[in-house]
C-alpha positions in Angstrom: -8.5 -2.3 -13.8 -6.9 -4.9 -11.6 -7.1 -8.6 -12.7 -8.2 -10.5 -9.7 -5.5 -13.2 -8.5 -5.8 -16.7 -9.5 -6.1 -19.7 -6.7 -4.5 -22.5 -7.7 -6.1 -25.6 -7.3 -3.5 -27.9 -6.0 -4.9 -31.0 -7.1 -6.8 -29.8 -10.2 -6.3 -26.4 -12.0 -6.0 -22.9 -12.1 -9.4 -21.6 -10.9 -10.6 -18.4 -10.7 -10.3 -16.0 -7.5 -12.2 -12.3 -7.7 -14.3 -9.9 -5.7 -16.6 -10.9 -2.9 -19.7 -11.9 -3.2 -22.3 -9.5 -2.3 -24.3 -9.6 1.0 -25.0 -12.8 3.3 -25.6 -16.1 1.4 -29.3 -16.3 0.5 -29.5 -20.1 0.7 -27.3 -22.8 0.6 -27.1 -25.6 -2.6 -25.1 -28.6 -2.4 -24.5 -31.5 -4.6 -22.5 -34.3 -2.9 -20.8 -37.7 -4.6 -19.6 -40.6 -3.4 -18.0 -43.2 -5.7 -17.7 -46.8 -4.1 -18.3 -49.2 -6.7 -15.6 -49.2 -10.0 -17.2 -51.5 -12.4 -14.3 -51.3 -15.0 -12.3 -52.1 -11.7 -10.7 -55.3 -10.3 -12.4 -56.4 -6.6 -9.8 -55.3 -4.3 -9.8 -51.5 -5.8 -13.3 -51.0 -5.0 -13.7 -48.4 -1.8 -16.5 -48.9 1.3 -16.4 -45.0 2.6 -17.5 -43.0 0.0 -21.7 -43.8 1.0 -20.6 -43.4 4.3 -18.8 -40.4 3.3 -22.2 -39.0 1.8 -24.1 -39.7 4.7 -21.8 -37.8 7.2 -21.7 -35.2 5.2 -25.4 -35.1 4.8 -26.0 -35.1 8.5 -23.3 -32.2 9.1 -24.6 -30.0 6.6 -28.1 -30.3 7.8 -26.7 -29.7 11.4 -25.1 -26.6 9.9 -28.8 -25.4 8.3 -28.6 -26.6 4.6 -32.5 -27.4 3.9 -32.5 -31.0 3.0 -34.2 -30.2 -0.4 -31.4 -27.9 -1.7 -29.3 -31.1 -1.4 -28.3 -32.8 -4.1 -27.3 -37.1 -3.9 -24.9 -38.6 -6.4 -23.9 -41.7 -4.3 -23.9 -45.4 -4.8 -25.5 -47.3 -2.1 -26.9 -44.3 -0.3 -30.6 -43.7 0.0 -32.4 -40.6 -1.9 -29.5 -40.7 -4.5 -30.8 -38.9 -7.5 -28.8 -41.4 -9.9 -25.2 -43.1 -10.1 -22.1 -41.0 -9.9 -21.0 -41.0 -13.6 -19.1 -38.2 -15.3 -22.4 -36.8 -17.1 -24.1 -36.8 -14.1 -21.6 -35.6 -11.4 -20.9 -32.7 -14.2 -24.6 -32.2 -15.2 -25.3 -31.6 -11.4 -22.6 -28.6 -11.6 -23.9 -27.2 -14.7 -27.8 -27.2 -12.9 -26.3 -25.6 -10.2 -24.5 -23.0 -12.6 -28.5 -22.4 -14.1 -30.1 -22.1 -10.3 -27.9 -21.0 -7.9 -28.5 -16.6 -7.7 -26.4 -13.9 -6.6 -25.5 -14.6 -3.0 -25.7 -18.0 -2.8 -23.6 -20.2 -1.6 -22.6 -23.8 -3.9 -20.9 -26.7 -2.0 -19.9 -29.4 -4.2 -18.5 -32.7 -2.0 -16.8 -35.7 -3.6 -15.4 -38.6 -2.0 -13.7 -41.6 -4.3 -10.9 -42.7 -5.8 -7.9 -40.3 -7.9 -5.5 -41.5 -10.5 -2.7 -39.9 -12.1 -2.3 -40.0 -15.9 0.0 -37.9 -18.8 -0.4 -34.3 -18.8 -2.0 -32.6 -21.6 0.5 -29.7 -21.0 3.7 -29.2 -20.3 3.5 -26.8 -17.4 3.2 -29.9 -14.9 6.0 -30.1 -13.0 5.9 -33.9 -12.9 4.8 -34.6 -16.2 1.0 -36.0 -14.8 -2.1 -34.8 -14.1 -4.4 -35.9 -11.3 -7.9 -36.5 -12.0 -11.0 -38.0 -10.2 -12.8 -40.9 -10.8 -16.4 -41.3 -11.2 -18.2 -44.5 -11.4 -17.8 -45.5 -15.1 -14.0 -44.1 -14.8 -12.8 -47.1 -17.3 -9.0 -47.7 -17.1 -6.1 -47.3 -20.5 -5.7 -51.2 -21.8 -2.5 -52.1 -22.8 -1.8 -51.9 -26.5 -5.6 -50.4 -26.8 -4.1 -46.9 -27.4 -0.9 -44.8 -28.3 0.5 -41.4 -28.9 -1.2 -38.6 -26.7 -4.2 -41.2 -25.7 -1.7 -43.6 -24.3 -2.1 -43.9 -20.6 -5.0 -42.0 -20.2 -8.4 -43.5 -18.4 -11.3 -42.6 -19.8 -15.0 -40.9 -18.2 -12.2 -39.2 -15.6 -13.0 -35.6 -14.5 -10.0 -33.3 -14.7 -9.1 -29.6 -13.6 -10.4 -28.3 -16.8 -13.8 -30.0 -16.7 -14.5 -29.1 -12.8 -12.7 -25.7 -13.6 -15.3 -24.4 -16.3 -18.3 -25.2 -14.2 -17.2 -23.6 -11.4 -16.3 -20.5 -13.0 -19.6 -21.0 -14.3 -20.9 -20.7 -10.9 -19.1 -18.1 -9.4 -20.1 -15.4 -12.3 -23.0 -15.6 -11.3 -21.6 -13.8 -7.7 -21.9 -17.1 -6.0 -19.5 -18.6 -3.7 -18.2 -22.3 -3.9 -16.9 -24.3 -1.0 -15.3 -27.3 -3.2 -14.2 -30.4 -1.0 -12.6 -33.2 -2.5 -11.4 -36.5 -0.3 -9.8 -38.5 -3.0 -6.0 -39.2 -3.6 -4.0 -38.1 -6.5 -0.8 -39.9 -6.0 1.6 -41.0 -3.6 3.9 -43.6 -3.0 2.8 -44.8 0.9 2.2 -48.5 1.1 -0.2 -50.5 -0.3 -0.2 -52.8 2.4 -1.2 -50.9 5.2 -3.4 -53.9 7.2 -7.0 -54.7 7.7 -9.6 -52.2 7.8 -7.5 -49.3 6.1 -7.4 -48.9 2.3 -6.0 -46.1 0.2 -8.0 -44.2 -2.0 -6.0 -44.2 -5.4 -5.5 -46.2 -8.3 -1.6 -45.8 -9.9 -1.4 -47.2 -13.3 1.6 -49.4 -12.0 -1.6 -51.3 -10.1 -3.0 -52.0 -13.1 -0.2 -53.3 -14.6 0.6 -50.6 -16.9 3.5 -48.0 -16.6 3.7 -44.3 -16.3 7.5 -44.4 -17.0 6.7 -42.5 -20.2 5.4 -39.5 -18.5 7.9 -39.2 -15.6 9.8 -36.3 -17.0 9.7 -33.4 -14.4 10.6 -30.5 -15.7 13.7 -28.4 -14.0 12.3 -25.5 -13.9 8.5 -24.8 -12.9 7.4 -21.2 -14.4 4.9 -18.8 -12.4 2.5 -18.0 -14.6 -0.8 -16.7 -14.8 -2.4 -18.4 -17.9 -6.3 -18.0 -17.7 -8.6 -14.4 -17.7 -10.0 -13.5 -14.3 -13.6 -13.5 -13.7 -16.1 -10.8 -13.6 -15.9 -8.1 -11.1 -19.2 -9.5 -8.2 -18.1 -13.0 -9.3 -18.4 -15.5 -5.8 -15.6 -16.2 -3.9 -14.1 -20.1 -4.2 -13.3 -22.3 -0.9 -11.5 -25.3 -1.8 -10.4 -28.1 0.6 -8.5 -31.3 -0.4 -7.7 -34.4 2.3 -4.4 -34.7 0.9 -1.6 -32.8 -0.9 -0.7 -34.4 -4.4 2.1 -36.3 -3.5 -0.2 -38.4 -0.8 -2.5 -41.1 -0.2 -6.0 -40.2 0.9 -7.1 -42.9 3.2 -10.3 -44.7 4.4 -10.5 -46.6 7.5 -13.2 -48.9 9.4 -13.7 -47.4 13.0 -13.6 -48.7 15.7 -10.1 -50.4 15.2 -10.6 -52.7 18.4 -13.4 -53.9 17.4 -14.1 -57.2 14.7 -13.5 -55.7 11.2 -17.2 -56.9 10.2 -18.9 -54.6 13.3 -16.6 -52.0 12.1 -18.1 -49.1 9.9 -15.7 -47.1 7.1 -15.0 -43.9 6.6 -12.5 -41.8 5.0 -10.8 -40.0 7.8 -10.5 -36.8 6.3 -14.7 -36.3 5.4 -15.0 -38.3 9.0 -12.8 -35.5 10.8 -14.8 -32.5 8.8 -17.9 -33.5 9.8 -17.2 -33.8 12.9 -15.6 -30.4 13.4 -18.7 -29.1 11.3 -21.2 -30.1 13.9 -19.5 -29.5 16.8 -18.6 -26.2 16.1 -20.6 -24.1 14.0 -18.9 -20.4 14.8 -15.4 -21.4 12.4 -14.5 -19.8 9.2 -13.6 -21.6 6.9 -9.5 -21.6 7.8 -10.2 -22.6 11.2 -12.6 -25.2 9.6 -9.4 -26.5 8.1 -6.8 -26.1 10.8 -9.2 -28.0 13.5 -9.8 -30.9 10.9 -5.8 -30.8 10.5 -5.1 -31.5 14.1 -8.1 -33.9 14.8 -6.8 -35.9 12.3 -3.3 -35.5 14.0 -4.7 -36.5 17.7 -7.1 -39.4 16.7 -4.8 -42.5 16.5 -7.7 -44.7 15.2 -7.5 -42.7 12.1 -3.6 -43.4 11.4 -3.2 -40.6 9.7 -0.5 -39.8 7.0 -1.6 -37.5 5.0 -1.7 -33.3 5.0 -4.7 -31.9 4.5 -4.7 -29.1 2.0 -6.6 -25.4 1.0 -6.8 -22.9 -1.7 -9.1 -20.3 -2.4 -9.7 -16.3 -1.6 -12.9 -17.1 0.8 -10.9 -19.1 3.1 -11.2 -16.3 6.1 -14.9 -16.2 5.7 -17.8 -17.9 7.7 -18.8 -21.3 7.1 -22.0 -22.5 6.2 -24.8 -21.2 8.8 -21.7 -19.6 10.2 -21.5 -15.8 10.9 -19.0 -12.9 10.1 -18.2 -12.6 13.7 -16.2 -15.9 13.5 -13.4 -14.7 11.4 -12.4 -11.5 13.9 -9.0 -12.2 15.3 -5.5 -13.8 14.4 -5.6 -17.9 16.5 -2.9 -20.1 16.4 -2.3 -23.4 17.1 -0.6 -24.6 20.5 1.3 -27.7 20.7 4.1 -28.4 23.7 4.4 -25.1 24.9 5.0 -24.0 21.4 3.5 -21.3 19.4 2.8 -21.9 15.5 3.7 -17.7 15.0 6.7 -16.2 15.1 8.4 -12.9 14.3 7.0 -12.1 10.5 3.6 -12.5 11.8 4.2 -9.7 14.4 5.1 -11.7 18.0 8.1 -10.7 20.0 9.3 -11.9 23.1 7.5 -10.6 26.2 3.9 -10.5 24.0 0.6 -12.1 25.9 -1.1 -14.7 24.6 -4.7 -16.0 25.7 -4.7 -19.8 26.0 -7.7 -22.3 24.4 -8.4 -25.9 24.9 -10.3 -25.9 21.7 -11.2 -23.6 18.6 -14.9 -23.7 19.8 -14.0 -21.9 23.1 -15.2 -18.5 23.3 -12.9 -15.8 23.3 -13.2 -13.8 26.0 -12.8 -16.5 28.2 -9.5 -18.5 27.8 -8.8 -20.8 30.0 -5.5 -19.4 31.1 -2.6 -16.7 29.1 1.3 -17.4 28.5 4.1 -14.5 27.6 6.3 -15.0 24.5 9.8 -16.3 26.0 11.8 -16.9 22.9 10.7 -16.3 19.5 11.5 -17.4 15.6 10.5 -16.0 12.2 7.6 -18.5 12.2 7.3 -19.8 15.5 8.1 -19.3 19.5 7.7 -20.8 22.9 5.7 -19.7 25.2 5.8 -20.1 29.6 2.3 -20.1 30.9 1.4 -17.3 33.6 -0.1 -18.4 37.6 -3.4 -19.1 37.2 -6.2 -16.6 37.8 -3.6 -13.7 37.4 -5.5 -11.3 35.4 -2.7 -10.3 33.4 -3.7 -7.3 31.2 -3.9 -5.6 34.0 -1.1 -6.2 36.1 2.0 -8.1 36.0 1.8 -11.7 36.3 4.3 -14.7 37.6 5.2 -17.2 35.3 4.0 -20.6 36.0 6.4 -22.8 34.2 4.5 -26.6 33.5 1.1 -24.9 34.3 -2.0 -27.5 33.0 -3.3 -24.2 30.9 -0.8 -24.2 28.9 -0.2 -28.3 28.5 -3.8 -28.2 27.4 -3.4 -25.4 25.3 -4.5 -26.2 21.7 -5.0 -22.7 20.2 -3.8 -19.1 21.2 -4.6 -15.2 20.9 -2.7 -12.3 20.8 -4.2 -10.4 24.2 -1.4 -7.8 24.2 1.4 -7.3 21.6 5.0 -6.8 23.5 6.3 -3.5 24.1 8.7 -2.3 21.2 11.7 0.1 20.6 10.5 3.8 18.5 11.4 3.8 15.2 13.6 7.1 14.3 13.1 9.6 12.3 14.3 12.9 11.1 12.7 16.1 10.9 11.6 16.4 7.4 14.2 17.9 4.8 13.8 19.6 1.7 14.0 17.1 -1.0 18.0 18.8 -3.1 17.6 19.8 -6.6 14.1 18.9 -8.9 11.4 18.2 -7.0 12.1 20.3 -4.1 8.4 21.2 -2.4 7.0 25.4 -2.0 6.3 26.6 1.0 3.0 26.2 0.9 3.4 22.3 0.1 6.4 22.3 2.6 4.4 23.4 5.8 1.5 20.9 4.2 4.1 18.4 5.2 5.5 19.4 8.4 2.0 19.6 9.7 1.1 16.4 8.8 4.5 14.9 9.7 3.6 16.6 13.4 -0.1 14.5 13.5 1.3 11.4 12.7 4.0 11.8 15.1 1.5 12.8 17.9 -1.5 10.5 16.7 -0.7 7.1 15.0 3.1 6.6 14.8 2.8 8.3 19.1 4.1 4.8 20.7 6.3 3.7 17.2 8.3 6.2 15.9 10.4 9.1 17.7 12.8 12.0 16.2 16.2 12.0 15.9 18.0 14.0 14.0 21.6 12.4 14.3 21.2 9.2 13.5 17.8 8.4 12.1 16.9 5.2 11.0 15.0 7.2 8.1 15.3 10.7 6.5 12.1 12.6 5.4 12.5 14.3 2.2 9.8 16.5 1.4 9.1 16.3 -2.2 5.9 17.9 -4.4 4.5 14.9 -4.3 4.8 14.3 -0.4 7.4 12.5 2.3 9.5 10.3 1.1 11.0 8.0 3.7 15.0 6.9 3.2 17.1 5.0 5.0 19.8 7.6 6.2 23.0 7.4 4.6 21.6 7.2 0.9 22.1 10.2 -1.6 18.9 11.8 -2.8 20.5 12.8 -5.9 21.6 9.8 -6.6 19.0 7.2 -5.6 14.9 7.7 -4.6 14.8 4.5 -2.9 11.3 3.9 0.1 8.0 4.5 1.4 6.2 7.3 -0.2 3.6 9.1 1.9 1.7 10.9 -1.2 0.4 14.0 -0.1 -1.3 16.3 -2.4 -3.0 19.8 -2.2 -5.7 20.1 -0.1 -5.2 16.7 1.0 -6.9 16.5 4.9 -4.2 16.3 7.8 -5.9 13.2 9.2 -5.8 11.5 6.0 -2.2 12.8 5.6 -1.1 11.8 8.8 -2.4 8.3 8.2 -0.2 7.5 4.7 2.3 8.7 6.7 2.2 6.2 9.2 1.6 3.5 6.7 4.5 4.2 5.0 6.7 4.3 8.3 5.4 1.2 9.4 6.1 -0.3 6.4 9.6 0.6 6.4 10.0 -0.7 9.8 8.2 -4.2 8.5 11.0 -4.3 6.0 13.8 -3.3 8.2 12.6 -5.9 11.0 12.4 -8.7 8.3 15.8 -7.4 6.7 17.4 -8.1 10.2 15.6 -11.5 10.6 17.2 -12.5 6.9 20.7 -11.7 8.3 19.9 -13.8 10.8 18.4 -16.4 9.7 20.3 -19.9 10.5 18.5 -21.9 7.5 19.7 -20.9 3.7 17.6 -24.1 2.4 16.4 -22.0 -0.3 19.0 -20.4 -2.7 17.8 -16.7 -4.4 19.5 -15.8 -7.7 18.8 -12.6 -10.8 19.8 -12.4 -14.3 19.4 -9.6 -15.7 18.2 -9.8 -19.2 18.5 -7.0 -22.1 16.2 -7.3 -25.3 16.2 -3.9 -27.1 13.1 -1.7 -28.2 11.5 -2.6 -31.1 11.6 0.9 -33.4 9.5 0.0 -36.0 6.9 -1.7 -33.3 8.0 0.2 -30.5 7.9 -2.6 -27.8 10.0 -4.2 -26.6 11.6 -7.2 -28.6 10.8 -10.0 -25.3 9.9 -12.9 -27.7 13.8 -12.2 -29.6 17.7 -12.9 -28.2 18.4 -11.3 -25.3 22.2 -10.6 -23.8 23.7 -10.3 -20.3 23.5 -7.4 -17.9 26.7 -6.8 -16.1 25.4 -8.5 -12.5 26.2 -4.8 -10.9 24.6 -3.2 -13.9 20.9 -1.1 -13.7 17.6 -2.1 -15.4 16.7 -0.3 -18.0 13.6 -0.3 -20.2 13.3 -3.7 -22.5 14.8 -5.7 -19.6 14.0 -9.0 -17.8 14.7 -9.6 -14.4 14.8 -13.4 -14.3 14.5 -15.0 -10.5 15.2 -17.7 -9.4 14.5 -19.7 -6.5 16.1 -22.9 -5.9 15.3 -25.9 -2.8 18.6 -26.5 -1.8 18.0 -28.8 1.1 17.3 -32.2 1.8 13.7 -31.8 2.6 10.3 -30.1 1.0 10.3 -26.7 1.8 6.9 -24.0 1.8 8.5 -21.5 -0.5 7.2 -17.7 -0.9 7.7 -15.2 -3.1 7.2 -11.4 -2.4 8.2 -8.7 -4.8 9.5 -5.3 -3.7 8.4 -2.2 -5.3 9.6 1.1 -5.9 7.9 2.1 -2.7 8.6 -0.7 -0.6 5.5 -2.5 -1.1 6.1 -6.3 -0.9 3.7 -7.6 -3.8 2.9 -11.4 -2.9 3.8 -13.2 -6.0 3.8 -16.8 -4.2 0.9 -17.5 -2.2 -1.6 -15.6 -3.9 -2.9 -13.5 -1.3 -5.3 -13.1 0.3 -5.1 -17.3 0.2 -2.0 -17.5 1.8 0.7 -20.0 2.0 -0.7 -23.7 1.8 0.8 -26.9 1.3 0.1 -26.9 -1.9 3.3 -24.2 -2.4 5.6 -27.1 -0.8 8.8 -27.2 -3.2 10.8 -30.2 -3.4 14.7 -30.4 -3.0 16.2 -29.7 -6.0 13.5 -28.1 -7.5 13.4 -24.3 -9.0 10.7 -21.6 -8.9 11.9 -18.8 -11.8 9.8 -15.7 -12.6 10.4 -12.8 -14.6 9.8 -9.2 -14.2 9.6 -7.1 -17.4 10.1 -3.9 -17.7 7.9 -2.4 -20.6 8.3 1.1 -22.0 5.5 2.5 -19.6 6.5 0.9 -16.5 9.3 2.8 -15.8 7.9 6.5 -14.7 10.1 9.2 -13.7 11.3 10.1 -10.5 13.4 12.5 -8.6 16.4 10.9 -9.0 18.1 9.2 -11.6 17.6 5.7 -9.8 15.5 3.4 -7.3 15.7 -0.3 -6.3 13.7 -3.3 -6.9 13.7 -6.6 -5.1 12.7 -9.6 -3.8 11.6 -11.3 -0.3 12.0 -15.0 0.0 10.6 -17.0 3.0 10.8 -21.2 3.1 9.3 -22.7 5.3 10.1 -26.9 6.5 7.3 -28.4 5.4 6.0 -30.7 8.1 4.0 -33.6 7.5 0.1 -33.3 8.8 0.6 -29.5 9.2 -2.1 -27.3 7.8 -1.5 -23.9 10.2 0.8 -22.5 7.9 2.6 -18.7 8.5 0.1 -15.7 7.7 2.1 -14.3 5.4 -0.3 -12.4 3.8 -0.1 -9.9 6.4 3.2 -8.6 5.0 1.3 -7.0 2.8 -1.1 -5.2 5.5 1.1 -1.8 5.4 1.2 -1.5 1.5 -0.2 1.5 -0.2 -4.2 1.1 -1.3 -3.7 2.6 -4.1 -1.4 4.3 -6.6 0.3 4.5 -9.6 1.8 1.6 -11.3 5.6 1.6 -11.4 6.4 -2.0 -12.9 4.2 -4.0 -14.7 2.7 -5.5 -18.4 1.8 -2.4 -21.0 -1.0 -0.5 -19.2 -1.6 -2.6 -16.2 -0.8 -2.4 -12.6 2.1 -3.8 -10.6 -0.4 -6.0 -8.5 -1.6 -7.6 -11.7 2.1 -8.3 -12.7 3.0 -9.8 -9.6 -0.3 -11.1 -8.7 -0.4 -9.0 -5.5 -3.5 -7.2 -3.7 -3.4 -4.2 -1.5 -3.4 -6.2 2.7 18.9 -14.4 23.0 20.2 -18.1 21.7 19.0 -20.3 18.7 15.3 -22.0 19.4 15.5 -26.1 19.2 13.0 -25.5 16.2 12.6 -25.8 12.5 13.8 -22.5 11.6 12.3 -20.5 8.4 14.6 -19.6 5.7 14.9 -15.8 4.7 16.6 -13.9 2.1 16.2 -10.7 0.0 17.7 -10.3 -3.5 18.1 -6.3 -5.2 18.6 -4.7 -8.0 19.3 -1.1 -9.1 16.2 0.3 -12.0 17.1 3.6 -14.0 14.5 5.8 -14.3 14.2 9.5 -16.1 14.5 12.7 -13.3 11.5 14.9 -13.3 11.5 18.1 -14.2 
């Protein structure tokens, strides 16, 4: 059985991610927080937005059809509260909710106050803290008052682990959670940023205390996937954050022209949600996110400075009141004439685009389409078309400087640009073992015929001479390698599995999957050679531990030695990777693993998430992983070798951004299902890697891409 994939909190803790929910949310519960007043806190560290905070949030909610009795208050100075917003009550409200809320439903849990930073309890935090929330009786370490392991620490906080539990709680019970948090959980911005703006965070250094003592980032940051999934039905989790952990949340009193006493507070993340909530109730919850982003960008009263952030495997579903119908479509965001997409998310030059002046605009009717001039890995510029040129139909002029396109704030693909066939050879007889009978051999020419005249017709052509793949027909189906390689040496790409009695539809369809992955990889291959940015540096080591005889496993937790750097994996090996920042500024690192079968296995984002600021990497910093290679995970193939790798993207990260690349969609051609061909003792590849089956140089922030290989030996079948 497949262990679900975690979603990282970015500001908490690991929380769980698993299977849907089932069916349409049968009501909605919420239980909303606002901390203003710190009693164990000096004067000028007490906040004015979080009531405020409550009350927009309230109002949007109710806008978006939350009945006002399945609303919960924890608020100081807001009217209806149902107490003060202390730890046992903030957490007694989640544990109600845990006892109430039924299969279906959907939890929203809001919080709006200060964060602090304090010592880590483990030592997995790459900067030696962890970041916590406040509540009301939050009481702050005392100098001398404590030492050892306590030392540092506030007390009444509320950390992943304690928000983690209950909402696992929750979502076992096949609920989903939206969890929004508007607090700040460090940062080193200024603390003198002028009247009527305030930042939401308390360092220990205000205090007058030190955090020296816990400053000890480690070098090395180890993926790792330390807690058990949940249930199969459990609810999916949402979670939204106003800033990443290395920023200040901030609150601000609006209107800034007028007298700071008329004005009235808020916290400019909550204020932009809500109103993004009630002005457009058809988002799903990633467009939620990406709208918020760039009000927060436009709105110079809110003097933004922080980058909203997202986790969680619901993010493509509806928001609350919201319907299904929301989420159909890839949109992007539009900004000078530039495109947020590029090349790994499909769009080459000469594709149409449908042009919106807002993400509320309904789709079929834009307010004006551009074509794809140049184009990047992640991003491209676009030249608007005349207006009222009905371009899918005919060919348009271009309209360079048109007001569609100046307006533009979010784009559509309306029709994907015209691309080169792919080419093929006829199929061939796989040589030696494995070699299919006649029956299974014109099994595969038929089907090899559909897919070439149904869904590879306007993708893939034959050519015998110079192929860009071979298909060897095997007894287990086509196997697609790139031409050059020897069968009998190496069994390296897609594998259309084709079996007796198999239909020729069905047929025909793996073997377009597995064509157009191996035209994914060869297109992002290409884009790695060219790719001007090496920020992020991609090394192996391979590691050899020895079988165990008397255990027989593998001897991982013993001394290992080097593998030659040309040598093969064999069984009881690491591969260790290692991904370094070697650049100057924070780069959006992912991580995709490549399979026997050319399946890239997302590793880093956890898909279907996707990347999110939370996966920013800073310079200097390293990302290492290991891949082990148990006794079982190595199954035999029809040659006495196969390749492994690795596909590394880095993006600049860009202050304020929160449209990040779909990356996730490199995984849209992998196989559904199948056999396991790396991986812990018994389980799958996806649970090892954390996977799931879905002209001249641009002025632009180019994305970083490399691949990194290495040659497996594997037993021959018979």
């Amino acid at each position: 059985m497949k262990r679900a994939p975690r979603a990282t909190l970015a500001l908490l803790v690991a929380l769980g991610c698993s299977v849907a929910a089932e069916a349409a949310a049968a009501k909605t519960l919420a239980l909303l927080v606002g901390v203003s007043g710190y009693p164990a806190l000096p004067a000028d560290k007490q906040l004015k937005a979080p009531a405020n905070d409550v009350r927009r949030m309230l109002l949007a909610l109710k806008a978006r059809g939350v009945a006002p009795e399945e609303i919960t208050v924890l608020a100081d100075g807001v009217e209806g509260t149902a107490g003060s917003p202390t730890r046992a009550a903030i957490l007694a409200g989640l544990e109600r909710l845990a006892d109430t809320a039924q299969k279906g439903d959907l939890v929203i849990f809001y919080a709006s106050g200060h964060g602090t930073r304090q010592p880590s309890r483990t030592t997995l935090k790459v900067d030696g803290l962890d970041q916590v929330f406040l509540p009301r009786d939050a009481t702050p370490p005392k100098p001398g008052a404590n030492s050892g392991e306590a030392r540092n620490r506030f007390e009444n906080v509320i950390a992943g682990p304690d928000f983690g539990a209950r909402l696992d709680a929750i979502r076992s019970r096949g609920v989903d959670v939206w969890f929004i948090l508007d607090s700040c959980f460090s940062g080193s911005a200024s603390r003198a940023v002028g009247d009527g703006v305030h930042d939401k965070k308390i360092e220990l250094e205000d205090i007058g205390l030190s955090t020296s003592g816990a400053m000890t980032p480690e070098k090395t940051t180890v993926l790792a996937d330390l807690t058990p999934a949940l249930p199969p039905g459990s609810g999916r989790l949402t979670a939204f954050y106003a800033s990443q952990p290395n920023e200040t949340a901030r609150e601000v009193a609006l209107p800034p022209g007028a007298p700071l006493e008329r004005r009235v507070w808020g916290s400019i993340f909550t204020t932009a949600l809500a109103d993004v909530l009630q002005r457009a109730p058809t988002l799903s919850y990633r467009q939620l996110m990406v709208e918020t982003g760039r009000v927060l960008r436009a709105d110079a009263a809110f003097q933004a400075r922080q980058t909203p952030s997202f986790e969680g495997d619901g993010m493509d579903g509806p928001g609350p009141g919201g319907t299904a119908a929301a989420t159909t479509g890839a949109t992007w965001r539009v900004g000078s004439g530039i495109l947020h997409a590029g090349q790994i998310e499909g769009i080459e030059a000469g594709a149409l685009v449908a042009l919106y002046d807002s993400a509320v605009q309904p789709a079929g009717k834009p307010s004006g389409h551009a074509v794809v001039e140049e184009v990047e890995a992640t991003r491209a510029r676009l030249v608007a078309l005349k207006p009222g040129c009905a371009p899918v139909s005919a060919r348009c002029p271009t309209a360079p400087g048109a007001a569609a396109l100046d307006k533009a704030a979010y784009a559509r693909l309306a029709r994907p640009a015209p691309q080169a066939a792919f080419t093929l050879s006829r199929p061939r007889p796989w040589p030696g073992p494995g070699a299919p009978d006649a029956a299974q051999e014109a099994r595969l020419r038929q089907a090899f015929e559909a897919a070439l005249a149904g869904p590879l017709k306007d993708s893939a052509q034959l050519d015998d001479a110079a192929p860009a793949l071979v298909a060897w027909m095997t007894g287990d189906g086509l196997r697609f390698m790139p031409d050059g390689l020897d069968p009998a040496a190496v069994e390296a790409g897609p594998l259309a599995a084709i079996a007796p009695g198999t239909d020729t539809d069905i047929a025909a369809t793996a073997i377009a999957r597995a064509v157009l992955r191996a035209r994914q990889l060869s297109r992002l291959q290409a884009l790695a050679a060219a790719s001007a940015g090496r920020d992020l540096d991609v090394s192996t080591e391979i590691r050899r531990f020895g079988l165990d005889p008397a255990a027989r496993q593998c001897g991982f937790k013993g001394p290992a030695t080097a593998v030659a750097e040309d040598g093969p994996v064999a069984v009881c090996d690491k591969v260790q990777v290692a991904v370094e920042n070697r650049s100057t500024r924070p780069m959006l690192a992912a991580i995709f693993f490549l399979d026997d079968a050319w399946n890239l296995m997302a590793r880093r984002p956890t898909c279907p998430v996707g990347l999110t600021v939370s996966d920013r990497l800073e310079p200097g910093r390293r990302l290492v992983f290991e891949v082990p290679y148990h006794p079982r995970a190595i199954v035999p193939g029809r040659a006495p070798s196969t390749t492994n790798g690795v596909f590394v993207v880095g993006v600049p990260f860009i202050e304020g951004e929160t449209d990040l690349p779909s990356l996730c969609a490199l995984t849209g051609f992998n196989d559904l299902a199948g056999p396991a061909t790396r991986g812990e003792e018994g389980a799958g590849l996806d649970d090892l890697m954390d996977g799931t089956a879905r002209g001249g140089r641009l002025p632009l922030e180019s994305a970083s891409l490399s691949f990194a290989f290495w040659p497996v030996s594997q037993p021959v079948k018979p």
